[in-house]
C-alpha angles and dihedrals in degrees: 000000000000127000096260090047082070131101104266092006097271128122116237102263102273089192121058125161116204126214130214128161093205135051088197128125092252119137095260088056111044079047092065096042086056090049096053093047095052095083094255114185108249135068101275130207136172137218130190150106121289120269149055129059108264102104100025097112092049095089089063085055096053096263117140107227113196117174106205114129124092115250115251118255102254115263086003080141094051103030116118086199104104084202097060092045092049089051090043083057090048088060096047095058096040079055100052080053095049086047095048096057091054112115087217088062088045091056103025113112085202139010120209116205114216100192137026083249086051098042086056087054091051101043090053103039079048101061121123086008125121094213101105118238123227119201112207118205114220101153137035113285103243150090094260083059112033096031118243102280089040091053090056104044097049094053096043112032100039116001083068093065103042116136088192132008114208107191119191095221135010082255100058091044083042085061099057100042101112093049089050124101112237110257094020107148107251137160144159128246134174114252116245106269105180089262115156111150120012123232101247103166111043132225117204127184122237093231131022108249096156140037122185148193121191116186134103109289099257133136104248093053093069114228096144079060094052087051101046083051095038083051091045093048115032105017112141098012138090102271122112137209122203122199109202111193145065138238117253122202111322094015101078084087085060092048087055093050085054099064085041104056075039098068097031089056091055087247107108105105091047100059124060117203098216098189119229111339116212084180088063083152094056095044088063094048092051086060127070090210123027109203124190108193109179113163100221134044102296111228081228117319109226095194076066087063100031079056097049093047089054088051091240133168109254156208124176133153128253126263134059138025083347102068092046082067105032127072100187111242091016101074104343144001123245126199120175130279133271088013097125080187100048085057084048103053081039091051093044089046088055091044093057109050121047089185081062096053090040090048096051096039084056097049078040080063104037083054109137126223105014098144119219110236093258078053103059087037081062088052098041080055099057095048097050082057093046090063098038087049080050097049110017129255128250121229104219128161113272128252 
């Protein structure tokens, strides 16, 4: 199709820059990097600081890596020290400078923005540009989730001068309405998983040996709560639980804490801390129930949707983007969030009926609407045009 087949007469944008302001293995991150191997079809660049593992495979997909941008002083969003968060601003905007001498902004038609830090640097590096900026909304809009400082600055300093908002459920969108302009292009779409082909027919095992939790090691995400129900449910027997992910920064204090509550618990010699896991697909499959326990309402949990995909017995808790996929008893249970003793009645009930487990893998599978990764890189790309075709796209040599 030409361009002036198209609605409105404009090509979709073919060179977009993304943006991240970490090259660390989080789950924005390791969002993005799925969505740029998975062939999308636009020119793809990418913008952020050295270091980490995240984006290291993308050169062999095409993908121009340049890492330009300063690295953010750590807890600059949460910090009370007027000091730290005005260094935290410094870096922002030496890193909208940084962004604004890369070859990849001066020739992108759009940028696209993977986290609120890097939507600030974007924002700032794109005034006065005509390459349209797209946010993207990983977490929860509001000062719990973004800190105090983070909160404001991203509202005030970036979310103003979106061209296009992506959410990543209708939670996460939900929770930026009223700072959003009428008439703005937004949309949700599902985040990358790693999701290729999808479980259709279960297998489930005759007896729970494992039970397993994939996610970074980080407090919200509840895995002291996974170990106090695991303890209260399976201690002394058989049965094993398995933790996939690793700290990052300021979390290795919590990892620590971990193997502590783990052996005070009189649970050590059952869980194995496996460390960061690239195979997430075959670490669900390895387990009999996947449980995500976060303590507080998930922007979207893609394990949710990893495990659904899989066609896994499941536990998750209530809020957020998992309860926009779950319908408890259907294709999942949900208890609610921080209960160490609701997971547990959820994980023993599980254990104890292997009809149960059979009859929610099989609703996990029939789940309607979990995107393969080539899938959500489709949908990236028509939004991306919806936004161009809004605002109108610049023609700039390419890179």
């Amino acid at each position: 199709m030409s361009a002036a087949d198209r609605p409105g007469g404009e090509a979709p944008p073919t060179r977009v820059l993304h943006v991240s302001h970490t090259g660390h293995r989080g789950g924005a991150e390791l969002a993005l990097a799925r969505l740029l191997a998975a062939a999308p079809p636009w020119h793809a660049g990418l913008c952020c600081p050295p270091g980490g593992a995240a984006f290291d495979a993308l050169p062999g997909h095409g993908v121009t890596v340049e890492q330009r941008l300063p690295r953010l002083p750590i807890g600059g969003t949460r910090s009370r020290s007027p000091l730290l968060a005005a260094r935290y601003l410094a870096t922002l905007r030496a890193a909208a400078h940084a962004l604004r001498r890369s070859p990849l902004f001066d020739q992108a038609e759009l940028i696209h923005a993977n986290t609120a830090a890097a939507a600030i640097i974007s924002a700032l590096a794109n005034r006065g540009r005509p390459a349209r900026l797209v946010i993207h909304l990983r977490d929860l809009v509001t000062p719990e989730s973004l800190g105090r400082f983070g909160y404001a600055a991203f509202t005030r300093l970036a979310l103003l001068h979106a061209d296009g908002v992506i959410a990543n459920s209708h939670a996460t969108l939900d929770s930026a309405s009223d700072r959003l302009p009428a008439g703005l292009p937004r949309t949700v779409l599902q985040s990358p998983s790693g999701l290729h082909n999808r479980v259709t027919e279960p297998a489930v095992r005759p007896e729970v040996r494992a039970i397993g939790m994939v996610g970074r090691l980080q407090r919200w995400k509840g895995q002291h709560v996974f170990l106090r129900a695991f303890a209260d449910s399976f201690r002394g027997t058989e049965v094993r639980g398995y933790l996939a992910g690793a700290p990052l920064f300021e979390e290795t204090a919590y990892a620590q804490e971990l193997h502590a509550l783990a052996a005070e618990l009189g649970v050590a010699e059952q869980v194995t801390f496996l460390g960061h896991v690239d195979d997430v697909a075959g670490f669900i499959d390895s387990v009999d129930v996947l449980v995500h326990a976060s303590i507080k309402p998930e922007p979207l949990g893609q394990t949710v949707l990893q495990g659904l995909a899989n066609a896994k017995p499941l536990i998750a808790t209530e809020g957020g983007g998992p309860s926009e996929w779950i319908r408890s008893g259907v294709n999942g249970l949900l208890v609610p969030p921080g209960r160490p003793e609701a997971l547990a009645a959820a994980m023993r009930k599980l254990a104890g009926s292997r009809e149960l487990r059979l009859e929610l893998a099989t609703g996990a599978a029939r789940t309607a609407g979990i995107l393969s990764d080539a899938e959500c890189a489709v949908a990236h790309a028509a939004f991306f045009h919806e936004v161009a075709r809004a605002a109108g796209s610049p023609q700039r040599g390419g890179w």
